[in-house]
C-alpha angles and dihedrals in degrees: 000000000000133000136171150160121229138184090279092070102234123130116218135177141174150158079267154351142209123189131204106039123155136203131191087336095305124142118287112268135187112259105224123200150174116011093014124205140177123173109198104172112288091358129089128193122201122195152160094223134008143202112200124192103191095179098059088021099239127148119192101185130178153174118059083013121183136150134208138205124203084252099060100255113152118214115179129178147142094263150011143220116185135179109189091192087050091037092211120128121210108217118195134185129004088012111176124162130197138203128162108311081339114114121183132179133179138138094236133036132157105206120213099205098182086050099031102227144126139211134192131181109188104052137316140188126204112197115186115156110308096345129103134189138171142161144150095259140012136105137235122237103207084183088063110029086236126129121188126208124198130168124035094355125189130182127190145184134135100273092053151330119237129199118195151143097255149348147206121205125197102197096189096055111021095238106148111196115195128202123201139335093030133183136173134186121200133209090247088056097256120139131212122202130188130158084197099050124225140207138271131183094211082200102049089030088223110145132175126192135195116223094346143164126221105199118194133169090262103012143057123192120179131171151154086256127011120184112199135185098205083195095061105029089232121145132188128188131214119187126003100009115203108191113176129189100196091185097068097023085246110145116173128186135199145124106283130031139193121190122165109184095205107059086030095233131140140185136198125184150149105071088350118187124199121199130194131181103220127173088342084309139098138248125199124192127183126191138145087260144016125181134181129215122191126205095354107179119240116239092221109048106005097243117130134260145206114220129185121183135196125178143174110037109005113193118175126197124189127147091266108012124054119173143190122194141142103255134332147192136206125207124206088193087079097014081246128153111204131204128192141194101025095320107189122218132187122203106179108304095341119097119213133194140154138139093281134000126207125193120200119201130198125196079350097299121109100263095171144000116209117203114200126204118335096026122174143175123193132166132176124243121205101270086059094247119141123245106205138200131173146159148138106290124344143204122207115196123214135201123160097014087299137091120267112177139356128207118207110203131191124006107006143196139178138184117193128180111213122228121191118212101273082055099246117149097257087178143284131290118218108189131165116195129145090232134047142149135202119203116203124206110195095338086307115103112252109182134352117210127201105208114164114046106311119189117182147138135236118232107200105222101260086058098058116124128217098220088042092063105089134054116236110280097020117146118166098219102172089133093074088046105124124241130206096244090073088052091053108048090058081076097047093047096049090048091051101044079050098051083039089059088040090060098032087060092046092055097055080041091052084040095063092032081064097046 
């Protein structure tokens, strides 16, 4: 057995020991057997067999080969190159290391022992509880408790696999950063997609993403910035939300969103707009507030049902039917859209109001509007005067995107003023009957039938009163009628407070660049 100490500083010992071998007109080295070790500072290298060059300070080692740090961390491999001026340690073939839970492997790593850290450049793989990771290059910094992935990077567990261009690892506490083309696939099937990466704690199960999109079966979410608790399935939005029910063609926009996958609820607020394809036309609807809700079970038969909510401030757009209300639902159970206090709607030159109004659609097209206590109808002649229709509850009837026909039900009334053919104002019709029915010929009224019991006078024109020209309860109220423009510059405002905070953020960027 020898042992020694030189002027390199490097304690060495073995079963035995020849000096001055040669090989292919190298320097002589000491030839090391049997129970190898070298001693380099803080690092300690165990073999089966040595070479030593004592003149340039270089071990190659190996055979049962493993290394160890002062910290306890654990490198095997087949063989060893190490410089003891550089203090960097080439490990080659079947190379692990251990510290503590934290399992690599790789076939090639060059060790930095001052610095502790270690490179590959040919796979590797990282394994630390749950968590997998693996890439063509990257190093671990054992100082910092920090591994970085470049190249091809994956990371597993059972909750979810991630690709993406790079990664940053915190070992100590489990934060992953991505960088770049990102995308994630969880355990429930959802994917996650970012060009600008993101971060994600595999132990809190906390996650934030920058312009991001969340893809479900029956959802879509996207955002400047999505947090996310995996554990959870929880989601909130920051800065043009994008939430997408691809079920019922329903994509609504705003500033903050909520989605929680489990309970199958979503919220949009801040500016939200809501969009709907109907009958090859868009709706738009604005409120404070929409939420989804998927699969809600209906309290009656069990079945499920889509639900979709706005409140506060309700406003619709569509071609030939525009709305105001205070809050409204729509039901995919009976394909029904719900609106609730007065709500006003406008279909072409027909004004429309009662307590509550219900639209049913069928194969997405307005099939009927139901209009529930207090209904009324009013629309306004050339001569500006108000045609008027009202009654306790009424059903208007479409066909080809237009009303057919309406149905005035329970105490009606109805005030008409009578044009001749030159369309001149020949006077005015007051009739009260239960039933009556309106029939509509291209959005103009054709025909008006009093079918249960009217009773009613005639006023000739030069008999008309002022004070007898409106029904009880009449108020001409076109001035509220929406109009596209204010759809539309919800877009415009959420793209610009988006692009405001972009270049907020570039300009304290560019600030610190500068200091």
């Amino acid at each position: 057995m020898a042992k020694n100490k030189d002027k390199v500083k490097i304690n060495y010992s073995a079963d035995k020991l020849e000096g001055g071998e040669k090989e292919n007109g190298e320097e002589p080295y000491k030839k090391l057997s049997g129970h190898v070790i070298f001693i380099h500072e803080d690092f300690t290298i165990y073999a089966d067999s040595a070479q030593y060059y004592d003149q340039k300070g270089i071990v190659k080692a190996a055979g049962n080969l493993q290394m160890i740090d002062k910290e306890g961390g654990v490198m095997v491999a087949e063989r060893v190159v190490y410089d003891v001026n550089t203090k960097i340690a080439q490990l080659r073939n079947s190379v692990s290391y251990e510290q503590d839970t934290l399992k690599f492997y790789t076939d090639e790593l060059d060790y930095v022992v001052k610095d502790k850290k270690g490179y590959f450049r040919n796979g590797g793989t990282l394994i630390q509880d749950n968590d997998q990771i693996s890439s063509q290059t990257g190093y671990y910094d054992e100082k910092n408790k920090l591994a970085v992935f470049s190249h091809q990077v994956e990371l597993s567990n059972k909750e979810y696999h991630v690709a993406c261009d790079m990664l940053r690892y915190h070992t100590n506490t489990k934060l992953a950063e991505f960088k770049g083309n990102t995308h994630i696939v969880t355990k429930e099937g959802e994917t996650i997609t970012t060009k600008e990466g993101g971060q994600y704690n595999t132990d809190t199960k906390d996650a934030l993403f920058k312009k991001a999109r969340v893809e479900s079966e029956k959802y879509s979410l996207y955002s400047n910035l999505i947090k996310a608790n995996q554990e959870k399935n929880q989601y909130t939005a920051t800065g043009q939300v994008e939430l997408v029910s691809k079920e019922h063609y329903v994509t609504i926009t705003g500033e903050h969103g909520y989605y929680d996958y489990d309970k199958g609820v979503g919220e949009v607020l801040g500016n939200p707009l809501l969009q709907r394809i109907i009958e090859e036309d868009t709706l738009y609807m604005i409120a404070d507030t929409f939420k989804a809700i998927q699969d809600k079970v209906h309290d009656k038969d069990d079945e499920k049902d889509h639900v979709i909510l706005g409140y506060n401030n309700v406003k619709i757009y569509k071609s030939n039917l525009q709305a105001k209300a205070d809050s409204m639902s729509y039901h995919s159970i009976d394909s029904t859209v719900y609106f609730y206090n007065k709500p006003i709607f406008w279909n072409y030159d027909s004004q429309i109001t009662a307590e509550s109004i219900r639209i049913a659609l069928n194969n997405e097209a307005i099939e009927k509007m139901y209009m529930d206590t207090d209904a009324f109808i009013a629309s306004v002649d050339k001569f500006d005067n108000y045609n008027q229709v009202k009654g306790r509850e009424m059903v208007a009837q479409f066909q080809d995107n237009k009303i057919s026909y309406i149905d005035i039900l329970g105490n009606g009334e109805s005030l008409y003023f009578a044009l001749n053919d030159s369309s001149e104002l020949v006077g005015m019709n007051y009739i009260r009957c239960s039933h009556i029915r309106i029939d509509m010929d291209n959005e103009n009224l054709s025909k008006i039938s009093f079918l249960v019991k009217p009773t009613g006078i005639f006023y000739p024109a030069h008999k008309i009163m002022e004070d007898e020209k409106q029904l009880f309860g009449f108020k001409w109220r076109v001035n509220e009628k929406p109009i596209l423009e204010e759809f539309l510059l919800r877009k415009q405002v959420a793209a610009q407070k988006a692009g405001n905070k972009s270049a907020q953020k570039n300009h304290i960027n560019s600030k610190k660049e500068l200091n």
